[in-house]
N, C-alpha and C positions, 0 to 999 in steps of 0.2 A: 643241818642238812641230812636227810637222810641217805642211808645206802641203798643202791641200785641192786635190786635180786636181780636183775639182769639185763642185759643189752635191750634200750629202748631206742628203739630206730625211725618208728615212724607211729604220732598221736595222732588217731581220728576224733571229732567233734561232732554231735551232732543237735538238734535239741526240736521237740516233737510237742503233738499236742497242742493243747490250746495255748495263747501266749498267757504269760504273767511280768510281771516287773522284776524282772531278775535276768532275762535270760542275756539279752548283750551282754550284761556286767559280767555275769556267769562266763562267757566267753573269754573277754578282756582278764577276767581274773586267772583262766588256766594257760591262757597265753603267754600272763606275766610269769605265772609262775614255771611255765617249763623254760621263760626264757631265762629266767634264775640258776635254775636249778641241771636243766640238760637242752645247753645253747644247742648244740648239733643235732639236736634229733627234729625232724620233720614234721609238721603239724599240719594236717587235710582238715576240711571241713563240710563233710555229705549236706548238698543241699535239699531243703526240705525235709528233712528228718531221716526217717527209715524208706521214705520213698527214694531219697537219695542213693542211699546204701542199695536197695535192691537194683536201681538203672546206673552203677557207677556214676554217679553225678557227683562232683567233689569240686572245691578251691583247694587250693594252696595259700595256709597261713606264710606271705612275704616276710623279708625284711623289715617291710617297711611298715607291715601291718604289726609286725612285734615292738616295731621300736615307738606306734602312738597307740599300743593296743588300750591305754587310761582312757580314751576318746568312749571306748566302748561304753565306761561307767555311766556317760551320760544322756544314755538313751535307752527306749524303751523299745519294745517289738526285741525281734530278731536279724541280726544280718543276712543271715544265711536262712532266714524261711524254716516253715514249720508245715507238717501235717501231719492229719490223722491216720493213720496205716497202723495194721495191728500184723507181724508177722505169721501170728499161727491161724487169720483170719484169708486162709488161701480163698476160699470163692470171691472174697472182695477184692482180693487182689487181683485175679484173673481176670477178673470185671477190667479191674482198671488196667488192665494190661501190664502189670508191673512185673508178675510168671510165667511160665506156659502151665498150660493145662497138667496135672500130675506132676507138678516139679512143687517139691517139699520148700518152703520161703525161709526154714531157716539155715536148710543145705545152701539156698542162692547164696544169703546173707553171709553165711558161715564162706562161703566159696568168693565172695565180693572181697572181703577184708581180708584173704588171704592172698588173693590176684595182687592186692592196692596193697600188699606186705605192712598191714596194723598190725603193731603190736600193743597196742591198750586202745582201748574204745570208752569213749566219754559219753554219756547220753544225760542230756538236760530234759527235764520233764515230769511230769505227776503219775500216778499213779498207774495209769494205761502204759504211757512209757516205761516204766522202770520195772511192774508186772513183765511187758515183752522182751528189755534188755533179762530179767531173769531167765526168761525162756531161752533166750538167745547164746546167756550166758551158761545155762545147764546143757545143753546141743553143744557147744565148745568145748564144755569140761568131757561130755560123754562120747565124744567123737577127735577126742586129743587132740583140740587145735591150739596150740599155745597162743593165748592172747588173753589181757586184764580189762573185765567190761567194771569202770567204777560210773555209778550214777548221781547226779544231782537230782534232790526233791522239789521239784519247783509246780506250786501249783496254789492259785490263790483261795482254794476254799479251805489248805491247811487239812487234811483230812488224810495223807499218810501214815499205815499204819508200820512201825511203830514210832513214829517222829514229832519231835515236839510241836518244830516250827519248823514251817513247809518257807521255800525261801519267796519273793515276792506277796507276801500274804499281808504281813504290817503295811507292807506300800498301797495295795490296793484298797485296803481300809480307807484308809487316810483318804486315798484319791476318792473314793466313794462317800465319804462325807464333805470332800470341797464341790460336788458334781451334786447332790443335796443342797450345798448353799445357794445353788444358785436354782432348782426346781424349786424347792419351798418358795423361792422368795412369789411363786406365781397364788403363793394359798388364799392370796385376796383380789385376784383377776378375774373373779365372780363370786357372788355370795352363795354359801354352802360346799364349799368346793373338796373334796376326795382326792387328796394327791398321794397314786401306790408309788413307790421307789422299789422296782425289783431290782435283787443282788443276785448275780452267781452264787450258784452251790446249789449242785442236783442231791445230794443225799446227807451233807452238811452245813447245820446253818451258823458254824463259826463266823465267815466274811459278813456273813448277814447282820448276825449278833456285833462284831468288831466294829463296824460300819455305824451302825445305829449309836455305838457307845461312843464312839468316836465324833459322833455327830452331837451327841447330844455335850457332849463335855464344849462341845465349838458353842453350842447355843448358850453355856452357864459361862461364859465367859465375854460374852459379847455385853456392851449397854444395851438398853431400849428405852423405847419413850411409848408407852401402852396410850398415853393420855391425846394421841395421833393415829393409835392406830399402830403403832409398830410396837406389839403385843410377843415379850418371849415366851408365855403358853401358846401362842399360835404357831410360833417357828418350830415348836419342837418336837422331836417322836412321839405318836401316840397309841402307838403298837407295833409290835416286833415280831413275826412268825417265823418260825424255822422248821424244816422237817423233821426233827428228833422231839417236838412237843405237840402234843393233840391239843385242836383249836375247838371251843365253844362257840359257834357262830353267833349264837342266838345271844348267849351271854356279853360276847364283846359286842354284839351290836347293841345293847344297850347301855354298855359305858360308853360305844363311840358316841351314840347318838347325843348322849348328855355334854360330849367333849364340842358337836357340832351345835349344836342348840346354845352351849357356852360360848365357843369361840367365832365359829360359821367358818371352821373348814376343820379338816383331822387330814395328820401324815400319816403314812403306815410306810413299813421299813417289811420288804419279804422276804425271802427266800426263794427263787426261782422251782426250787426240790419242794416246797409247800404246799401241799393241797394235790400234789400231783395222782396219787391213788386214786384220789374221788373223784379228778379228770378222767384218767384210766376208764376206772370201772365206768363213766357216765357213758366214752365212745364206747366201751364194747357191749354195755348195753344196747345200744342203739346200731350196733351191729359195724358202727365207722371202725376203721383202721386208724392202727396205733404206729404214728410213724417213730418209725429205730432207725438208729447211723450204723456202720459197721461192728461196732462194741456191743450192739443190745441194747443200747440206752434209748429211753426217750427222746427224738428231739424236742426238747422245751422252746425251742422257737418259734413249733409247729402248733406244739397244744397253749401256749400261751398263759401259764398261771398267773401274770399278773392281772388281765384281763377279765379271768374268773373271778378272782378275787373283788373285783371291780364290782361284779354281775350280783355276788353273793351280797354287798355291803349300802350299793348303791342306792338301793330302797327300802332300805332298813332304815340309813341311817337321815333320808330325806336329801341326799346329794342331789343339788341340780347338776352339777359340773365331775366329770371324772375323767383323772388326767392319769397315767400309767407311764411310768418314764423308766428305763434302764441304765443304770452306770456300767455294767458288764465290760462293755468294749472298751470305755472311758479308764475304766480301772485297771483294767490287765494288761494293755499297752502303754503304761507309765512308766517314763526312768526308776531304779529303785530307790529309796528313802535313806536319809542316811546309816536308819537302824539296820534297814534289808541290808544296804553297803558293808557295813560291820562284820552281818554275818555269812555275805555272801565270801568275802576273804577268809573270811575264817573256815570254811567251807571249801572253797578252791582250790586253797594251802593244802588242807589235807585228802584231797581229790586226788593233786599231782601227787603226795608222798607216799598214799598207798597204792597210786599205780607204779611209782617208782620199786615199791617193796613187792608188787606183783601179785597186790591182795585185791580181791574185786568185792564189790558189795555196794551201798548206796548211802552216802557221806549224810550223816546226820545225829540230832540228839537223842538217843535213844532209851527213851521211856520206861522200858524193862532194865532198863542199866542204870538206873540212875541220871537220868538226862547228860551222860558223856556221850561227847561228840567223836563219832568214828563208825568204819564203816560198817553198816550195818548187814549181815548177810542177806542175800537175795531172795531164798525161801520165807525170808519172816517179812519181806516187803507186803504189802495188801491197799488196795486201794478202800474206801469207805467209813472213814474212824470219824464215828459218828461224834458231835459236839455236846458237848455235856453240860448239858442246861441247868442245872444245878452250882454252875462255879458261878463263886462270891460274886464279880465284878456283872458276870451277867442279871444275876438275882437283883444285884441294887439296880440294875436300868430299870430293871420292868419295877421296883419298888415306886422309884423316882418319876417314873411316870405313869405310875396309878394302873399298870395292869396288873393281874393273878398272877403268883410264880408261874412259870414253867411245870407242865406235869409229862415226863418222857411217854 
């Protein structure tokens, strides 16, 4: 048990961003542990993330919520809600009515959690989150508000920089390869048939790459009976793109086509963040507007890469049929797995202990240290760590099924 640097009176909760498979557990696991460790102290819970925090919107973690907080493990989403809100993004905020005009969001924020008397702030979330708890958390250090912001990395494209393993990342694989078994099964519901599977991950295609491997290890283990028709070269990956590797179009359209002319269908496994430049640059050639969320980002919703994707392959490869399907939502709203389980305790434990000790920073394995786990200081957080297309296990996918390595 560790020692207390000092009187903890009351724990806020919050958890932001897009969901992943982690976050209830995430919850249930810092519940259990303050209820371990500092029965008397207080536990709020800001609904909706940092939207909550700026309109005092909060629960109170019960008695009774502490005494089944296990119940949490077994479900996906969030209890307490989630959204996008970026504190140092004041014109979105005024938009949304969340400031007044000329009032700084992180004096509100900083002035909310002092009103509501936190003294340690928990913030569950990826890289946008845990970027804005640093902000939040340097405006506290330079404006002397005593309070510990320690953060959870939760985000399933795994792309935390410097963190090994982002938490809900394993689970959403997984779930995105059972959400695969059952599209592919559609690859002989017409002859010639083109079925994309887009994956999350705008700037890393980890989830994309895990998913596909994941998938494909489901296919080498399965029977088949080819001599019916239920064919495991037809079930399986036959291309994998991520945004960290430059795509030959012209090239893989004619290994697909050979795979379509052999089989009369091809999978392909994407990357949502794939091909996006060449969408890009295609609207502003054309003079169209590039829709962005309050971050800057593309909405990928709006430009739609797996649909390009579609566009670019579809008559190349002589597809009559082009089916475009998503596990996104499927994936990131999942209970987490037992591995994510593992390490989300492992994680939570030390979440409470170094808010206990009064040290803030963002609980994980840390990559310039030797993959130990502890917290990581806040200035070296970054969102974007690109996936490295070059490791072993990704190389043998694309071996094993007959595409070009990867070239970043």
């Amino acid at each position: 048990m560790p020692t207390a640097a000092k009187k903890v009176s009351r724990i806020a909760l919050l958890t932001a961003g897009g969901f992943a498979p982690c976050l209830s557990s995430a919850i249930g696991g810092l519940i259990e542990r303050y209820t371990e460790l500092a029965p008397d102290a207080e536990i709020i819970a800001y609904k909706y993330g940092y939207q909550g925090l700026l309109s005092g919107d909060s629960i109170t973690v019960t008695d009774a919520v502490r005494q089944h907080a296990d119940l949490l493990h077994r479900y996906g989403g969030s209890p307490i809600g989630n959204s996008r809100v970026k504190l140092t993004n004041a014109a979105d905020l005024v938009k949304r009515g969340l400031v007044a005009e000329g009032v700084d969001p992180l004096q509100a924020a900083a002035e909310q959690l002092t009103a509501d008397k936190v003294d340690v702030l928990h913030t569950i979330g990826g890289d946008d989150t845990n970027t804005t708890a640093a902000d939040l958390a340097a405006y506290l250090s330079e404006h002397d508000y005593d309070l510990t912001v320690v953060g959870l990395p939760k985000t399933i494209d795994n792309d935390v920089v410097p963190i090994r393993q982002s938490l809900g990342a394993w689970t959403a694989a997984e779930q995105g390869s059972r959400f695969a078994q059952n599209i592919i099964a559609e690859h002989n519901s017409g002859s010639r048939m083109l079925i994309i599977h887009e994956v999350m991950g705008r700037n890393c295609g980890w989830l994309t790459a895990a998913t596909a491997a994941e998938y494909h290890r489901w296919v080498g283990k399965q029977e088949w009976l080819p001599e019916i028709g239920l064919d495991g070269r037809a079930w399986d990956v036959h291309g994998v793109y991520v945004p960290e590797a430059g795509i030959d179009l012209d090239a893989e359209a004619t290994r697909l086509r050979g795979v379509m002319d052999e089989l009369g269908s091809v999978n392909l496994f994407i990357s949502e963040g794939a091909g996006v430049e060449a969408i890009v640059e295609e609207l502003q050639r054309t003079g169209a507007e590039v829709p962005r969320d309050p971050f800057g980002h593309v909405k990928l919703d709006k430009i739609n890469p797996g649909a390009w994707f579609g566009d670019q392959f579809a008559e190349r490869l002589g597809a009559q049929k082009v089916m475009v399907q998503k596990s996104g939502y499927f994936s990131r709203s999942a209970p987490a797995n037992d591995q994510d389980l593992h390490l989300i305790r492992q994680m939570t434990d030390l979440a409470v202990d170094s808010a206990l000790r009064g040290e803030s920073g963002v609980i994980g394995q840390d990559e310039e240290q030797g993959d130990t786990l502890r917290a990581i200081e806040f200035p070296r957080i970054a969102g974007g760590k690109p996936f490295d297309v070059g490791t072993d296990w990704f190389s043998t996918l694309l071996q094993e099924i007959g595409q070009q390595p990867a070239a970043s």
